[in-house]
MARMAR-84540 format. One record per residue (C-alpha): residue in one letter; x, y, z. Coordinates in steps of 0.2 Angstrom, whole numbers, plus 2048, in hexadecimal, padded with zeros to 3 digits. Layout:
BEGIN
aXYZ;...
% end
This chain:
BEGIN
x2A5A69214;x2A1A6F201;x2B2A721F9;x2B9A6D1EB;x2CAA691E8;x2CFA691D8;x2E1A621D0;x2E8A681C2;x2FAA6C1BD;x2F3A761AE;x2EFA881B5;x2E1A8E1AA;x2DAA7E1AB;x2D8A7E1C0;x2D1A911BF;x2C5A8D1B3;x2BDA7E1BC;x2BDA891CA;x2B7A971C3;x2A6A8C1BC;x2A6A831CC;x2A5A931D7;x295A991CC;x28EA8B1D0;x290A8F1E3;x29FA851E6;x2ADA871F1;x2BDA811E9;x2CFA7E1ED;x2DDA7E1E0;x2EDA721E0;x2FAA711D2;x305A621D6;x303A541E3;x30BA5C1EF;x2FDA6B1F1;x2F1A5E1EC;x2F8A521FD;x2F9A62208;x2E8A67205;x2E1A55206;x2E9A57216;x2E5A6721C;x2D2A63219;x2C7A56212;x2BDA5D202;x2ADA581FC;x2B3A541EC;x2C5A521E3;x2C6A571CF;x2D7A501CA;x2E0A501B9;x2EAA401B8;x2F9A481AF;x302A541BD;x312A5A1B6;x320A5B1C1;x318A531CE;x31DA451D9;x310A3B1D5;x305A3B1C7;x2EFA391C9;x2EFA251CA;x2FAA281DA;x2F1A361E2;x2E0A2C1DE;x2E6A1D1E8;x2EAA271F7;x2DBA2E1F6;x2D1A1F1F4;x2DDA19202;x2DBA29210;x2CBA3020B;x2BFA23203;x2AFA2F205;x2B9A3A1F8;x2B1A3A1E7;x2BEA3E1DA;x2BBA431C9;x2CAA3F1BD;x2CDA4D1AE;x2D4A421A0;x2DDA4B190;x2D8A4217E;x2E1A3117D;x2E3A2F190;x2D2A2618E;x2D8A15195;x2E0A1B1A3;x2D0A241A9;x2C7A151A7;x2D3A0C1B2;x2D1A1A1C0;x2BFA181C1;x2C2A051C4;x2CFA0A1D1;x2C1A131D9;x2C1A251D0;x2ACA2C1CF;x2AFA311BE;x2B9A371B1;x2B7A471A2;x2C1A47194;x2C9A5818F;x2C4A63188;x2B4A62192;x2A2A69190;x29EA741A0;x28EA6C1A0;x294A5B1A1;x2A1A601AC;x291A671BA;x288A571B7;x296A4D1BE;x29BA581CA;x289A591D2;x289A461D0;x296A451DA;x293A531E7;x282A491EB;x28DA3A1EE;x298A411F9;x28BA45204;x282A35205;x292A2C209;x297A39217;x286A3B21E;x285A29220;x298A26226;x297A33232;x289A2A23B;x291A1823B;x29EA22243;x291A29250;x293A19259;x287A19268;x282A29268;x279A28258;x26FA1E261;x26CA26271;x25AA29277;x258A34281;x247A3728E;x23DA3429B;x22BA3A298;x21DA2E299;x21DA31283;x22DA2E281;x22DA1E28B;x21EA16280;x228A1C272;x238A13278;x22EA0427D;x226A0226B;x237A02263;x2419F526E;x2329E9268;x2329ED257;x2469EC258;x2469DA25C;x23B9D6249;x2419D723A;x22F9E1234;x2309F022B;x22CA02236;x225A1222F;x228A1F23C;x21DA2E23C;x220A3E244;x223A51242;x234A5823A;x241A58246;x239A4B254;x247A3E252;x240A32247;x252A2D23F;x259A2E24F;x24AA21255;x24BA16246;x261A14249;x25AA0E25B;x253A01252;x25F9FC246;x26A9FC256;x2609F1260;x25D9E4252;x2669D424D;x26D9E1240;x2769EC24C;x2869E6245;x2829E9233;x27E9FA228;x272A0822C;x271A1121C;x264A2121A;x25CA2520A;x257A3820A;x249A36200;x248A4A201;x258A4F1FD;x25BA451ED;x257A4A1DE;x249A411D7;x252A3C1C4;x260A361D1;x256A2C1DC;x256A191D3;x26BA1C1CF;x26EA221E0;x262A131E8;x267A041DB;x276A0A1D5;x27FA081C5;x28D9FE1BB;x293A001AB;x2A49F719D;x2AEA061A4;x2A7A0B1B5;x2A59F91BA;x2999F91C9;x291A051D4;x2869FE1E4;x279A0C1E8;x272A0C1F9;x2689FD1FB;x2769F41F7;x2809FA202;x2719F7211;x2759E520C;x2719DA21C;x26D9EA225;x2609F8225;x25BA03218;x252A1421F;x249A1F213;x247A2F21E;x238A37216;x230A2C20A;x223A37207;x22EA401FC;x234A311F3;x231A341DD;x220A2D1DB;x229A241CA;x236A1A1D6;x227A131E2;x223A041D8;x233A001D7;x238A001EA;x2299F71ED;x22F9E91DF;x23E9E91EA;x2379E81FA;x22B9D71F4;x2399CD1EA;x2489D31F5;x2529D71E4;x2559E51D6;x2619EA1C9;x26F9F61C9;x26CA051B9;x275A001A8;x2769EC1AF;x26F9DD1AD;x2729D41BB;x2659D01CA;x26C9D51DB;x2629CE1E9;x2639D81FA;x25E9D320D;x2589E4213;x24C9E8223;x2459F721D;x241A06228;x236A16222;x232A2522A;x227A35223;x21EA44229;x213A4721E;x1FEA3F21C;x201A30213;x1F0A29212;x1EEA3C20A;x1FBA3B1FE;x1F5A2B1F7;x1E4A341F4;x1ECA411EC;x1F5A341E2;x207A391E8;x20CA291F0;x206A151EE;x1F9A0D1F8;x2039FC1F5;x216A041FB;x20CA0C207;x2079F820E;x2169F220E;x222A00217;x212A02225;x2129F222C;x2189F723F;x213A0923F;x21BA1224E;x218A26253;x226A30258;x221A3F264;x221A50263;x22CA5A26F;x21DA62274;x217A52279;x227A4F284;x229A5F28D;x230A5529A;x240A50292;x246A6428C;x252A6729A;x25BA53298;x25BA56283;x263A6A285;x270A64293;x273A55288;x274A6127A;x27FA6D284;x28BA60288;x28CA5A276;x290A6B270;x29EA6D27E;x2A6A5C27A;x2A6A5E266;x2A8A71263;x2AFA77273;x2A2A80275;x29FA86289;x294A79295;x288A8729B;x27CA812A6;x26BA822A5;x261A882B4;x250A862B9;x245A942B4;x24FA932A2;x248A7E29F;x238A882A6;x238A95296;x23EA8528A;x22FA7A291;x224A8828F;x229A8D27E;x221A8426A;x22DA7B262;x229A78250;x236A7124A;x239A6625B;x247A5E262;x252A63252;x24EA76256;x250A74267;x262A6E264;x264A7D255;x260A89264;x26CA82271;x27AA83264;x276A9425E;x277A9A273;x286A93276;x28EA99266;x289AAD266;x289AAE278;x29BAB2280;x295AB0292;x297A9F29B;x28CAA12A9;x27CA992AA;x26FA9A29B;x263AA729D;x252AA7297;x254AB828D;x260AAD280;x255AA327C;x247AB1275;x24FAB5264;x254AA425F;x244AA1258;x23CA96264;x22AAA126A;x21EA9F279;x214A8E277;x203A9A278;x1FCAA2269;x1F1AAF273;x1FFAB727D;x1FBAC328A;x200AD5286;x1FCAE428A;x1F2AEB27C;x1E2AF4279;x1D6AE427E;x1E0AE228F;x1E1AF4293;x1CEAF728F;x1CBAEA29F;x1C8AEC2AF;x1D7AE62BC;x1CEAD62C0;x1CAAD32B0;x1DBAD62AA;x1E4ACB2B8;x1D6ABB2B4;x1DDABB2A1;x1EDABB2A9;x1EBAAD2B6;x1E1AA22A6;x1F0AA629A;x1FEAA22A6;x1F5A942AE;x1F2A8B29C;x204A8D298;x209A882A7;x1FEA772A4;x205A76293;x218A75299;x213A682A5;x209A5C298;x1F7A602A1;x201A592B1;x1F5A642BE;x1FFA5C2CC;x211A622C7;x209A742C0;x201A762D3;x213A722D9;x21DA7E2CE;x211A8E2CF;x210A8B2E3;x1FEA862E4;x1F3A762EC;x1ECA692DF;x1DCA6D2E5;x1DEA802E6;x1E5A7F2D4;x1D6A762CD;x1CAA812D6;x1D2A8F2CC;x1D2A892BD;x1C1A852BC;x1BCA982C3;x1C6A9F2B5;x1BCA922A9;x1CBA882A3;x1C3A762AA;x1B7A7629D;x1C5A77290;x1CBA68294;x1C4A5728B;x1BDA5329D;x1C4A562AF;x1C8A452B3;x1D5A452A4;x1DCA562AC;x1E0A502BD;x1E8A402B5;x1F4A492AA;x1EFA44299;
% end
């Protein structure tokens, strides 16, 4: 959620926040007493609260409403609007917990800074209290392919150390999901899990949001590492990390300490660091866009995480896992999946991996009104496309052949997909397109595709 709710008892002053916030792309909510206020607290959970701590009429004033919040809704940010003279008391709602405070009247400028502050806050906090909430099933691997069993096996033993990981991988393979297996396999299972998106965060915000701040009037702010404290601390992307915050994480990482922005105080922090990116690193540090000596430190146990084309095997067990997800969250219907559909889903590219096979699944379910079983012609305009760049069709270099020539392009092409689905598996491809092992090799080296292969040996084994 993205709203804004914003209390004020002041009328032109509640439509003109909103109006500036609503340029700004905001969606807002307006309360005029405590009682609107509570009611809409209740009714849904905002983003962010902009309240006035002088409510006339109102059963309780801003102090009151703040304490509820803080009480009921601790991941909601709330910015207190403070008239001239009311100075004091603003300060001591930041100290009971308020994000911030503008004195009236206010400079729009000001007013977005603060607000975007806050926004960015918001979601850090939710992002990583909706995962603690996750329970197990934030954790939950799930697979059976020979990849995905090595890659299993390489995180229970890194689990059991306290070394730091970098796990590599493509967007959407399930590198956060494999470093919370980690975490939840560790002596720190019991502790935080807090994610740094190192992509997402504005790059002037990076060392506030990671260090934190404290001030005479704000008093002190933990940033994130603080708040890993005797856990783990995950930066998801640290190839995006500001080149100008590198040293410092790495001064943090070697002396286990750092200070909060605007102190002067030391705060020492027992962190197992986990790191993940998909990006060259070796390449960016030629480049000069990341540090040979973080670099050093975060790789010390690197660990690859699969592709899904690497793990065709395990499509059908992540969409019915999917599927059943989807039923048991959103209500959406528990649509089976038959074979010939995991058939077009195994034999399809998948880019952007396991994250857009599950985007697919949702989008089926949700614009489709049928109940019955999946059929492979949902799946086509979802984005996902054939996994063979040279698709047959019938255009002017296949109708200019001759009909054997025509039907040998078409047994290569379908054979070669088929191969694909099944990892370079000949036996289980000889099984599903009802041939012999032998009679399917025999093929496949008349229509010249054996000598595609690194060698035949490594063909008949799979690999």
């Amino acid at each position: 959620m993205s709203d804004i709710l914003i209390v004020d008892d002041e009328r032109d002053i509640r439509e003109l926040i909103a109006d500036i916030l609503k340029d700004e792309g905001f969606e807002v909510r307006l309360a005029a007493n405590s009682d609107e206020a509570v009611n809409a607290l209740n009714e849904q959970e905002p983003a962010l609260m902009v309240l006035d701590i002088w409510l006339k009429d109102s059963r309780m004033d801003g102090i009151d409403i703040l304490k509820q919040v803080k009480r009921n809704n601790p991941d909601v940010p709330v910015i207190i609007i403070s008239g001239h003279g009311n100075i004091e008391i603003a300060v001591a709602a930041i100290r009971q917990g308020a994000y911030d405070f503008i004195e009236k009247p206010f400079n729009i400028d000001q007013l977005m800074v603060v607000v975007n502050r806050a926004m960015e806050t918001s979601r850090l906090r939710r992002e990583n209290s909706s995962l603690r909430r996750g329970g197990d099933r934030a954790t939950e691997m799930l697979g059976q392919s020979a990849a995905f069993k090595r890659l299993r096996d390489n995180l229970d033993k890194v689990a059991k150390s306290n070394g730091r990981v970098m796990l590599s991988g493509e967007p959407g393979a399930g590198k956060e999901l494999a470093a919370r297996y980690v975490h939840a396999q560790s002596p720190r299972a019991g502790a935080a899990f807090v994610t740094v998106p190192c992509a997402s965060i504005e790059p002037e915000r990076m060392e506030e949001v990671l260090f934190g701040r404290e001030s005479p009037e704000r008093g002190i702010e933990p940033g994130l590492l603080e708040q890993a404290h005797g856990g783990v601390i995950y930066f998801d992307e640290v190839g995006d990390m500001p080149l100008g915050t590198q040293p410092k994480i790495l001064r943090v990482l070697t002396e286990q300490q750092f200070m909060r922005a605007g102190g002067s105080d030391r705060v020492r922090v027992d962190l197992r660091v986990i790191s993940s990116t998909n990006r060259d690193l070796p390449a960016e540090i030629a480049a000069g866009r990341f540090r040979q000596e973080l670099y050093d430190r975060l790789n010390v146990v690197p660990v690859a995480v699969p592709s899904l084309a690497d793990r065709r095997d395990d499509i059908a067990l992540l969409a019915r896992s999917f599927i059943e997800q989807f039923n048991r969250t959103q209500g959406l219907p528990a649509r089976e999946l038959p074979e010939e559909t995991v058939a077009a889903l195994q034999s399809m590219r998948w880019p952007g991996n396991i994250r857009q096979l599950r985007n697919v699944i949702e989008r089926v379910l949700i614009l489709t009104e049928e109940s019955g079983p999946i059929q492979p012609s949902e799946l086509e305009p979802q984005g996902a496309t054939p996994d063979n760049s040279d698709a047959l069709s019938l255009g002017p270099q296949i109708t200019a052949m001759a009909l054997r020539e025509a039907r040998e392009m078409f047994e290569r092409e379908y054979l070669l997909a088929q191969i694909n689905r099944f990892g370079g598996n000949i036996s289980r491809t000889a099984q599903f397109v009802g041939m012999e092992r032998s009679a399917l090799h025999r093929k496949l080296k008349s229509l010249g595709v054996v000598g595609g292969m690194r060698n035949e040996e490594e063909m008949l084994a799979g690999k």
